[in-house]
N, C-alpha and C positions, 0 to 999 in steps of 0.2 A: 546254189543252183535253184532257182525259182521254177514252181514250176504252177500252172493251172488247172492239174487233172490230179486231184486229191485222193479220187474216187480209185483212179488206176492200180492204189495199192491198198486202201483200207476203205471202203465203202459205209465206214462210218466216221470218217477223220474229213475236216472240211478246211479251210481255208483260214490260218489264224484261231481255229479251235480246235487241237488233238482230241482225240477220242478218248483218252487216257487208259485206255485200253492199251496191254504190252504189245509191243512191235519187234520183233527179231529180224536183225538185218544182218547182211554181209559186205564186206567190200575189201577188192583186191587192192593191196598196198604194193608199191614198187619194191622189186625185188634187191633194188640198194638199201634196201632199211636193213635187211638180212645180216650186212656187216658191219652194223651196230654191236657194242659190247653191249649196250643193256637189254637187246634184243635176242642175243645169244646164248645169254644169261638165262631168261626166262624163256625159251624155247630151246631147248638142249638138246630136244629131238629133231630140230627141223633137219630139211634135207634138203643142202644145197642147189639149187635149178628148180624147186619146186614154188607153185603160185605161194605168194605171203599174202593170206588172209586174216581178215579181222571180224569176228561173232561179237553183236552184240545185242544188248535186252535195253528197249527205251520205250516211253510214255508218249513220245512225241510222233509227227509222222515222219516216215524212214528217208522222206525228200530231206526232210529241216534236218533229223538228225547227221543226213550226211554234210548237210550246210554246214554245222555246228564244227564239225571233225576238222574238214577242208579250212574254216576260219580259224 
């Protein structure tokens, strides 16, 4: 997902050069991954109907890392 407004989330991360500064992002996964066995496995508390989110810690900005995911 390209995108041109760098600034919109880290006002020190520019275009083609991360901040390298840590970035903590989220993002909602569709809730068919939930009936995965290796997903079931390591979440043994989830609760059925509820959003499946993903926390994570990166160097990069939170556009690109979500590029990275999706690719």
């Amino acid at each position: 997902m390209p995108s041109q407004n760098y600034h919109r989330h880290c006002n020190r991360c520019k275009e083609n050069s991360p901040c390298k500064r840590r970035h903590v992002y989220a993002m909602e996964l569709d809730t068919e991954i939930s009936k995965k066995d290796w997903f079931q496995e390591e979440n043994p508390e989830y609760i059925e109907g509820k959003p499946c989110v993903y926390v994570g810690k990166t160097i990069h900005h939170p556009l690109c890392r979500k590029s990275m995911h999706l690719n």
